[in-house]
C-alpha positions in Angstrom: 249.4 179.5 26.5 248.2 182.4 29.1 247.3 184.9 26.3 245.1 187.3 27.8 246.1 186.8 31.3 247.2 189.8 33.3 249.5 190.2 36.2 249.0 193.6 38.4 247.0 194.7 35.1 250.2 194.0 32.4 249.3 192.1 29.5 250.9 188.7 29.2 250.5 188.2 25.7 253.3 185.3 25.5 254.4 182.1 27.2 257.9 183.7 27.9 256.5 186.2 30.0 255.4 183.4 32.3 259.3 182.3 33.4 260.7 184.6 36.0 262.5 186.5 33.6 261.5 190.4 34.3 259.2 191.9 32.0 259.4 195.2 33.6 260.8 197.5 36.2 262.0 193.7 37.8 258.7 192.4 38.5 258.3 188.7 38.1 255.8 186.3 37.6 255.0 183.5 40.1 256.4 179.9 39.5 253.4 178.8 38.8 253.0 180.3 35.5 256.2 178.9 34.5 256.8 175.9 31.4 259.2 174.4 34.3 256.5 171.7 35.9 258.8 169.7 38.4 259.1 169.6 41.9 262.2 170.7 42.4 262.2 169.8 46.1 263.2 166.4 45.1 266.2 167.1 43.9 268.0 168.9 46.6 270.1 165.6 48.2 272.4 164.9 50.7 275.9 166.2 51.6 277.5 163.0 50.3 275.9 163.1 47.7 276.4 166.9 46.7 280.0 165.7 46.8 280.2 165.0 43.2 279.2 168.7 42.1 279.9 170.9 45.2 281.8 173.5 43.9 282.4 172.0 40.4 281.9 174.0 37.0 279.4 172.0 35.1 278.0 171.3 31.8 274.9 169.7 30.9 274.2 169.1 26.7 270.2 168.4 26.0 269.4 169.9 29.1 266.4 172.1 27.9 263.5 169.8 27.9 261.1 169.7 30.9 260.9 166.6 32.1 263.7 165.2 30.6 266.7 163.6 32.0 269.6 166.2 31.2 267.0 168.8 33.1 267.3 166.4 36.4 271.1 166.5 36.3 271.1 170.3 35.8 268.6 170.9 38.8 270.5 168.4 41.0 274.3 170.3 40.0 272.8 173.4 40.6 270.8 173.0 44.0 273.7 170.7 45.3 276.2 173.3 45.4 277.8 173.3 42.0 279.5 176.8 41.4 278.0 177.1 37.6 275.8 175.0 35.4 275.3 175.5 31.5 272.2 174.0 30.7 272.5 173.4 27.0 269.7 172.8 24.4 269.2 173.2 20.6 265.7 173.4 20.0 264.1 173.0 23.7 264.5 176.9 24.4 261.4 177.6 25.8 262.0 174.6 28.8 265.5 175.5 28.2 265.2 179.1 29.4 262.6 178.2 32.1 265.1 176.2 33.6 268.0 178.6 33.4 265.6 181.4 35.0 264.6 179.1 37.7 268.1 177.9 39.1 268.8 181.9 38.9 266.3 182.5 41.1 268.2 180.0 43.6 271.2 181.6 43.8 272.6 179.5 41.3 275.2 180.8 38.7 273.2 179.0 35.7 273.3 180.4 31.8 271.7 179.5 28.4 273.7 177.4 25.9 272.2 176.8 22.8 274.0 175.2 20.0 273.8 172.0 17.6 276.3 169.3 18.7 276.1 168.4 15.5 277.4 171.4 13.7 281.0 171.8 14.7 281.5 175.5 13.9 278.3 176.0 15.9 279.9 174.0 18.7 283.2 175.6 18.7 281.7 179.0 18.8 280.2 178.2 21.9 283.9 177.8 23.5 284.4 181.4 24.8 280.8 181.9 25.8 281.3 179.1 28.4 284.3 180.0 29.2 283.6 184.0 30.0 280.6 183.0 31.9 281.9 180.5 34.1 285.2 182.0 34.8 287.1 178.8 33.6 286.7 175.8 31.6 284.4 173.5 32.7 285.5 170.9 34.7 282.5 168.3 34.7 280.9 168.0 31.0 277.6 165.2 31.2 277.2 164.3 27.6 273.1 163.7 27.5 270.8 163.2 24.5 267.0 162.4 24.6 266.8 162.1 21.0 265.4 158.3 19.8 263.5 157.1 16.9 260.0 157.1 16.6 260.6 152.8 16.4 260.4 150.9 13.3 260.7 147.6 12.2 265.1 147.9 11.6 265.4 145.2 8.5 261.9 144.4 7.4 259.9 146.3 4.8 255.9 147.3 5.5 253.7 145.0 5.7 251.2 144.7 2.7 248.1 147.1 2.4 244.8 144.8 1.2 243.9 146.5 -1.9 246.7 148.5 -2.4 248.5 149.0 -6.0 251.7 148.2 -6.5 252.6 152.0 -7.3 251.2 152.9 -4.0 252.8 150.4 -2.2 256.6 151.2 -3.6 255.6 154.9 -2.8 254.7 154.4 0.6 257.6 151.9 0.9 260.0 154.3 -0.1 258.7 157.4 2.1 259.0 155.4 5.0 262.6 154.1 4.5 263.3 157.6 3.9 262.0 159.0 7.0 263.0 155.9 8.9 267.1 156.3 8.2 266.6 160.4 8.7 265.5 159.8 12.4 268.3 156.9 13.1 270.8 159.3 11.6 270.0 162.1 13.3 269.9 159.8 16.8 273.8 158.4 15.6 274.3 162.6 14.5 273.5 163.9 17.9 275.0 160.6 20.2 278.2 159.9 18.5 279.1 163.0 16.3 277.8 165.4 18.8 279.6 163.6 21.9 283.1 163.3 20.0 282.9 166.7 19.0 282.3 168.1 23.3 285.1 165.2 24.2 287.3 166.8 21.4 286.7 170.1 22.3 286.8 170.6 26.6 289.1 167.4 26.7 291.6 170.1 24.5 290.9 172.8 26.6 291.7 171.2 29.7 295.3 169.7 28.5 295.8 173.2 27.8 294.6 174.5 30.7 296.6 171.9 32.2 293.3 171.5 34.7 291.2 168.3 35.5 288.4 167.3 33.9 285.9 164.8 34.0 283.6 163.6 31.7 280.3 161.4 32.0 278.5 159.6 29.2 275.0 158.6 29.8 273.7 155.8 27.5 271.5 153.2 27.6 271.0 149.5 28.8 270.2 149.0 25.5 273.0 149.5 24.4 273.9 146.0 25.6 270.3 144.5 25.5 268.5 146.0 22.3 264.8 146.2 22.2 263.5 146.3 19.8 262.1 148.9 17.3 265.1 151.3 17.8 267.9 150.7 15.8 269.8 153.6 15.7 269.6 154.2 19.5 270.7 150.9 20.4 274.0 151.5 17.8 274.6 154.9 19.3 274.6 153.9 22.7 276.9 151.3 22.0 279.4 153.4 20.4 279.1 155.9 23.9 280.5 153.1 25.6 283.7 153.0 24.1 284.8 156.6 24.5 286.4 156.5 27.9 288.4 154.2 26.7 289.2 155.9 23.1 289.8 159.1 24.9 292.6 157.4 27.2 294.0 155.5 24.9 294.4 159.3 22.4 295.4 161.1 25.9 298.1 158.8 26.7 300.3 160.6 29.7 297.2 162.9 30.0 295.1 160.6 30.6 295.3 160.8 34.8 294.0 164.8 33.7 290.9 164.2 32.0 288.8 160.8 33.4 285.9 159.6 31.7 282.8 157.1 32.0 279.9 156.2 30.9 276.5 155.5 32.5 273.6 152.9 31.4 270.1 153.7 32.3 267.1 151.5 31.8 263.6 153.2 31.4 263.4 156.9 32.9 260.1 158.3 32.8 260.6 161.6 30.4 258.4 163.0 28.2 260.2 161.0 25.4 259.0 157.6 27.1 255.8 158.5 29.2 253.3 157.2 27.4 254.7 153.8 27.9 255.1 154.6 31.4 252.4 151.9 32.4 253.1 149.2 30.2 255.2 146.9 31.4 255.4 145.1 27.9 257.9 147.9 27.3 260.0 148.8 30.5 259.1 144.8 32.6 262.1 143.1 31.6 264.7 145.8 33.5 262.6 147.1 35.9 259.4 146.6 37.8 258.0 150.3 37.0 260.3 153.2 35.5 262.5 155.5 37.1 261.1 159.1 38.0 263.7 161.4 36.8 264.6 162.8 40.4 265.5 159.1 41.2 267.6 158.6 38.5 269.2 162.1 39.3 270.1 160.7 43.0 271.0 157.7 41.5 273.5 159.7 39.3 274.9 161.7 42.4 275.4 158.5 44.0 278.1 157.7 41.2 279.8 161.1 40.8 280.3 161.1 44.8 282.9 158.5 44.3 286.6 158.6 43.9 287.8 159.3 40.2 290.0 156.1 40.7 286.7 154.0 41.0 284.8 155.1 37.8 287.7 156.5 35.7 287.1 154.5 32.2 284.3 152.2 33.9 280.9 151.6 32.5 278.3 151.9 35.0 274.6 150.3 34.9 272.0 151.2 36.9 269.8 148.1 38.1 266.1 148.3 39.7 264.4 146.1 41.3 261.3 145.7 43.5 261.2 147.2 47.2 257.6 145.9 49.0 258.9 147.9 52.2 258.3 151.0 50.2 254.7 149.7 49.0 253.3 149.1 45.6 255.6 151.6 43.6 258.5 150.9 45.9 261.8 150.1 44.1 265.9 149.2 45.0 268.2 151.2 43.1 271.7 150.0 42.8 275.2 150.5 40.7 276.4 147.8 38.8 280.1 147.9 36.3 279.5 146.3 33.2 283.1 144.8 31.8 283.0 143.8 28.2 285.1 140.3 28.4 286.4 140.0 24.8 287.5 136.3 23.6 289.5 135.8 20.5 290.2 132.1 19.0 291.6 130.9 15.7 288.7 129.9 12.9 289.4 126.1 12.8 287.8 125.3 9.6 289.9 128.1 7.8 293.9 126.5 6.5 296.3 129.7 7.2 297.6 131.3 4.5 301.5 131.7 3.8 302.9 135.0 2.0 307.1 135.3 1.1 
């Protein structure tokens, strides 16, 4: 990216050399040069605020993307006073790292984890690392994922090609069932598999370390309004929902040690949904623009600032509307709990059947 740049006449022949990491003898490059791109002023909030991470041991999975929305939560934990922050990523590294140098250079205790969620010996290797370099078990774990598919039409097959043979049709047909599926089951891989798997394993280490824990699921509002297009996503952010309570029902008298949530966002501007930042045919029927990621970060330290008694097994929406007193773009942000009301009735038209 800066090949053949030069700082104080050194040779920057990589984009790693422009983090902060020292290249030698402990001189750094500026900011500027670094992959990180956002203002990190914005996420520096409030006492109050900082009262759901001040102090706390924290863990962030798909944290490594710039721009993304596990990056926001690790830059608001780590400039709001949080005493460690693993910023976790599989493939993001290069953002990943960025991140991990910058919250260094604020004082921050912040360190690298890579692993696949998905991969359980990967996962559990990772146990120790996080341990050693925090001094303790974590004691806030944000389950985040990114990952979504590409969209496809869940149930229909392609529509026709004019001219196209039938041999050519079944073979594009096929390929794109193929390649459909492998991107919804990497998304249900990564959001069920991979959060069970970091529930399974810090929710064990904290009944062991007989310490408290706390763990946050973010999801999605589609997981209770699909849109269309996603399939996968929408199932996977379903299934989030019910792991507090799946979690508390498996802890039974540990249950009061290790509390559990999960958090519905609409549209977040990332790099995964920025091109349809400014069409509202996507994002208009939550929201009258999308949330900047800093927003939805303060939005998020608004929620972890409250009493574990309030959240513990809730499921939390955010909701935004328009705000004219804040001009064009202005918008409201506010909490909402979701409760799932569940109704069972006998099937009328169906006689009972009778077993001796």
């Amino acid at each position: 990216m800066f090949r053949g740049c030069t700082e104080q006449g050194i040779p920057l022949p990589f984009r790693r050399y422009t983090s902060l990491r020292s290249y030698n003898a402990g001189q750094y490059l500026p900011e500027f040069l670094m992959a990180f791109t956002v203002d990190s002023s914005k996420f520096k909030f409030s006492s109050d605020l900082a009262a759901g991470v001040k102090g706390k041991r924290v863990l962030i999975s798909g944290a490594g993307k710039d721009g993304g929305l596990g990056q926001s939560f690790a830059l608001a934990a780590g400039l709001n006073g949080a005493e460690s922050v693993a910023v976790h990523f599989h493939s993001s590294y290069d953002d990943g790292l960025d991140l991990v140098d910058f919250l260094k250079g604020q004082g921050v205790n912040a360190f690298p984890l890579q692993a696949d969620v998905t991969n359980m010996g990967d996962l559990w290797a990772t146990r120790t690392y996080v341990i050693d370099k925090m001094g303790g078990i974590p004691n806030l774990v944000i389950c985040n994922s990114g990952l979504s598919e590409k969209g496809y039409s869940f149930g229909r097959s392609l529509r026709e090609v004019e001219g196209e043979s039938v041999a050519m049709r079944r073979a594009r047909v096929r390929q794109a069932f193929i390649g459909n599926l492998a991107e919804t089951r990497a998304v249900l891989d990564t959001k069920i598999d991979g959060f069970m798997a970091m529930t399974h394993l810090w929710s064990g280490e904290a009944v062991y370390a007989n310490e408290p824990l706390q763990i946050v699921y973010i999801s999605s509002r589609q997981s209770i309004d699909p849109g269309a297009s996603v399939p996968g996503y929408a199932v996977a952010n379903w299934a989030v929902l019910q792991l507090p309570q799946v979690l508390a029902v498996n802890l039974g008298k540990a249950a009061s040690l290790v509390t559990a949530y999960s958090v519905m966002y609409p549209f977040v501007r990332t790099g995964m949904t920025n091109e349809y930042a400014e069409n509202p045919k996507v994002f208009g029927r939550w929201q009258p623009r999308m949330l900047e990621t800093f927003e939805a970060a303060e939005a998020f330290m608004q929620l972890l600032a409250q009493p574990h008694d309030v959240t513990s097994g809730g499921m939390f929406e955010v909701m935004v509307e328009s705000e004219p007193a804040k001009g064009e773009k202005g918008v409201k942000v506010t909490w909402q709990q979701v409760k799932m009301n569940v109704s069972e009735e006998p099937l009328g038209t169906v006689s009972p059947l009778t077993f001796g």
